[in-house]
C-alpha positions, -999 to +999 in steps of 0.1 A: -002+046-475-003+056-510-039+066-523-048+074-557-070+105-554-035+120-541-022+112-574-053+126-595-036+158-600-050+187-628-039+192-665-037+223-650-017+219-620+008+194-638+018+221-664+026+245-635+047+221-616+066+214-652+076+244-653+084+254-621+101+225-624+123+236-660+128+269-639+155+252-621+168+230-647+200+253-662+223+245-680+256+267-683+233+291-663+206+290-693+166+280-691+163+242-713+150+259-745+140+225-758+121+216-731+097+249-735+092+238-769+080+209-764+047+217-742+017+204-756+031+185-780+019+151-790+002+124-762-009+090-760-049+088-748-045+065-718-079+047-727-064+032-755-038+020-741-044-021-739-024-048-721-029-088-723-007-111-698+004-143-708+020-174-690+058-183-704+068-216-696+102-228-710+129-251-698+167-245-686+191-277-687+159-292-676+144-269-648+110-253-658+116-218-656+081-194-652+074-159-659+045-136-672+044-120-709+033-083-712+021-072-745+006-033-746-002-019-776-017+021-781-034+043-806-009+067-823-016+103-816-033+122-845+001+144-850+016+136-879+054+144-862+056+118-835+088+099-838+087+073-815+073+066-776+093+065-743+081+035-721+084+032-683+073+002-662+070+008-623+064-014-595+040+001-573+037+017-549+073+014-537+088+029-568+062+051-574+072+089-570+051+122-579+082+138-598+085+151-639+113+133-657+140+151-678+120+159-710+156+147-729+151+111-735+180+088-715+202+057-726+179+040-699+148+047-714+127+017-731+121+034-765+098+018-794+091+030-828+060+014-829+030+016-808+035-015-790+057-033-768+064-068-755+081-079-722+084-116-717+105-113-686+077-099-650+081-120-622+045-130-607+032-111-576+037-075-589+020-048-591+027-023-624+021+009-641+029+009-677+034+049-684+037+055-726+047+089-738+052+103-770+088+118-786+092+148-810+096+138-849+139+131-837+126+110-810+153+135-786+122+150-765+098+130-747+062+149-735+066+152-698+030+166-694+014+134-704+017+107-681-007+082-698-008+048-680-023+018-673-022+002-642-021-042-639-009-070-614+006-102-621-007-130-608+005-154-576+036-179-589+018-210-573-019-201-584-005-194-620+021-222-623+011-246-598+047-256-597+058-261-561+094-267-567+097-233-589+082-211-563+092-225-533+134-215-549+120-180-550+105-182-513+112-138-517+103-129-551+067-112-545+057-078-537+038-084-506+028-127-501+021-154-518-012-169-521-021-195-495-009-231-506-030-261-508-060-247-499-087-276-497-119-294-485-114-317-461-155-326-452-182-317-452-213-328-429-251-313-414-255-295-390-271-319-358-297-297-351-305-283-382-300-308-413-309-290-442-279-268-429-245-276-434-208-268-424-179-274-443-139-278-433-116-258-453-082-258-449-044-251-465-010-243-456+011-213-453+021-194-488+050-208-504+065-169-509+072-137-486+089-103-490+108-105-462+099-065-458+069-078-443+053-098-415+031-127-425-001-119-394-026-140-407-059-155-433-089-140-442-119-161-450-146-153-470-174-172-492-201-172-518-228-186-534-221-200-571-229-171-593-243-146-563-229-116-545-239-125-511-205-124-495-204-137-461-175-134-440-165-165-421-135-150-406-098-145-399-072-167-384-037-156-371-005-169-383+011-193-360+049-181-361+059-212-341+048-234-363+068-246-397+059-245-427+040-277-428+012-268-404-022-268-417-045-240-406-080-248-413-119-235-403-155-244-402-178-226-429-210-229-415-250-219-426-244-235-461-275-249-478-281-282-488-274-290-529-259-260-532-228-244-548-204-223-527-165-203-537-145-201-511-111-182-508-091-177-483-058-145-485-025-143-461-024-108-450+010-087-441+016-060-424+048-031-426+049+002-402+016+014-407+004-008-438-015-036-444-019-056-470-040-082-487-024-108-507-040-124-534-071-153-533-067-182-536-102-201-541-120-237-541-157-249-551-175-270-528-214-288-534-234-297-503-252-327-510-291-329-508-306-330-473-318-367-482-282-377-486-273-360-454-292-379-432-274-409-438-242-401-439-225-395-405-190-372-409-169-360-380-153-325-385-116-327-385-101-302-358-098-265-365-084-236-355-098-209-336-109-179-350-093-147-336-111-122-328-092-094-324-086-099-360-122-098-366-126-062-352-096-053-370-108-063-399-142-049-397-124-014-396-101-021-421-109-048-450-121-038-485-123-072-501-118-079-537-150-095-540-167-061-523-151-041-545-167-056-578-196-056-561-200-021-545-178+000-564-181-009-598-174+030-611-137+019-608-124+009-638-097-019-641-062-005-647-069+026-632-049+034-597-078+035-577-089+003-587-052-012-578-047+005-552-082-005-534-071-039-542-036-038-527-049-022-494-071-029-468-095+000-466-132+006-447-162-012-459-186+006-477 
């Protein structure tokens, strides 16, 4: 499992890997010159670096087609001689390797003249790192040493598009899973022995999309109050492999207050060789009624499943929940690697 302090290398300890590096990079038996010239030239400050993701619906003979917009934009460096800027867009972590490009900029390279750059065409359930690096005044030479970058996601097909037919014909385009589908409230009703307490039933159906690099093992539950950080775990449900995809899984939340507003979400969770992984929320807001109101209204709980709980325990070793990390690690900034990364994986709680 890829961690981002292992990436946090040194200024340092970058240049002497570049150039141990160059020392092996001949040509006709002689050291790249050009290379050599170009250290410490020009760089982009990652902190200005600044993304926004957009939504692009259009239509094909009549099919809605879906996708995600990128548009990044930079501060220029304050050397006068930068020519232009060398792009590169990585899914993470699977195509993310600790290795310094050719300083020569490639056909293959996205190059831009100006500091900014539009791509209309990410499929949804990725997760990216935008890397922008500045060219000599020819825009031939590319600084190797500065690996400025930003680091974003792309949201679930279904929660962004809500278009079942468009996602379900790409049942293998995500990184990991999709969000679970059709996640609803069927009732809600007090408890018998306690009124003023209530329990909802929550439920949904499998996600419409799954790498097929991965094993769909089960749902984690979790909820909140309205505008609170109490997080309360309710708990986690395994997959039913027998079952199509048309079985509903569903759960109690229980100890909820009357006249109150609760979030709940519920997230699939995969697992490959050692990994696992979290995919992403999906969420519903439910009101209990008043405590008057409950007393005369009789509901029956619809049936549930069980909750498994050897999940639990795995859980309780592993899970770093997205909620948990705005909540108790908020030194992490958004679109930096630790902040992705400690969303993608499932790590201890804190």
């Amino acid at each position: 499992m890829i961690m981002g302090k292992e990436w946090s290398i040194s200024r340092m300890s970058t240049v002497t890997l570049f150039i141990i590096a160059l020392l092996f990079n001949t040509i006709d038996g002689q050291l790249n010159q050009e290379c050599f010239q170009f250290i410490g030239g020009p760089f982009v400050d990652s902190n200005t670096i600044i993304y926004e993701l957009k939504t692009v619906h259009t239509l094909a003979n009549g099919t809605n087609m879906w996708s995600t917009r990128l548009n990044a934009s930079w501060a220029k460096p304050s050397e006068s001689y930068v020519g232009s800027y060398v792009l590169t867009l990585d899914i993470i972590p699977t195509e993310l390797i600790c290795t310094i490009p050719d300083c020569v900029i490639q056909p293959s390279d996205i190059v831009v003249t100006e500091p900014m750059y539009t791509n209309d065409e990410l499929p949804f359930g990725f997760y990216f790192r935008l890397t922008v690096q500045a060219t000599n005044s020819m825009s031939t030479l590319r600084n190797t040493l500065s690996n400025s970058a930003q680091y974003f996601s792309t949201n679930d097909c279904y929660l962004e598009t809500k278009d079942v037919d468009f996602c379900s014909s790409r049942p293998t385009e995500t990184q990991f899973v999709g969000a679970a589908y059709d996640f609803r409230v069927d009732s809600i009703y007090p408890n018998m022995t306690h009124p003023n307490v209530f329990l909802a039933n929550v439920s949904w159906l499998q996600p419409l999309q799954l790498n097929p690099e991965y094993v769909l093992n089960g749902y984690r539950v979790v909820y909140t109050e309205t505008d609170r950080d109490n997080i309360v775990t309710v708990g986690s449900i395994q997959h039913n492999i027998e079952e199509g995809k048309d079985f509903r899984y569903s759960t109690l939340v229980t100890g909820l207050k009357a006249n109150e507003s609760y979030t709940v979400e519920v997230a699939a969770f995969v697992s490959k060789d050692d990994d696992t992984t979290l995919g992403k929320f999906a969420e519903i807001t439910l009101k209990t009624p008043s405590a008057a109101d409950a007393r005369s209204t009789t509901l029956e709980p619809s049936n549930t499943n069980p909750l498994n709980h050897l999940y639990e325990e795995f859980f309780d070793a592993r899970l770093h929940t997205k909620s948990q990390l705005q909540h108790s690690a908020p030194s992490l900034e958004e679109g930096s690697f630790d902040f992705l990364m400690t969303l993608i994986y499932l790590k201890n709680f804190t």
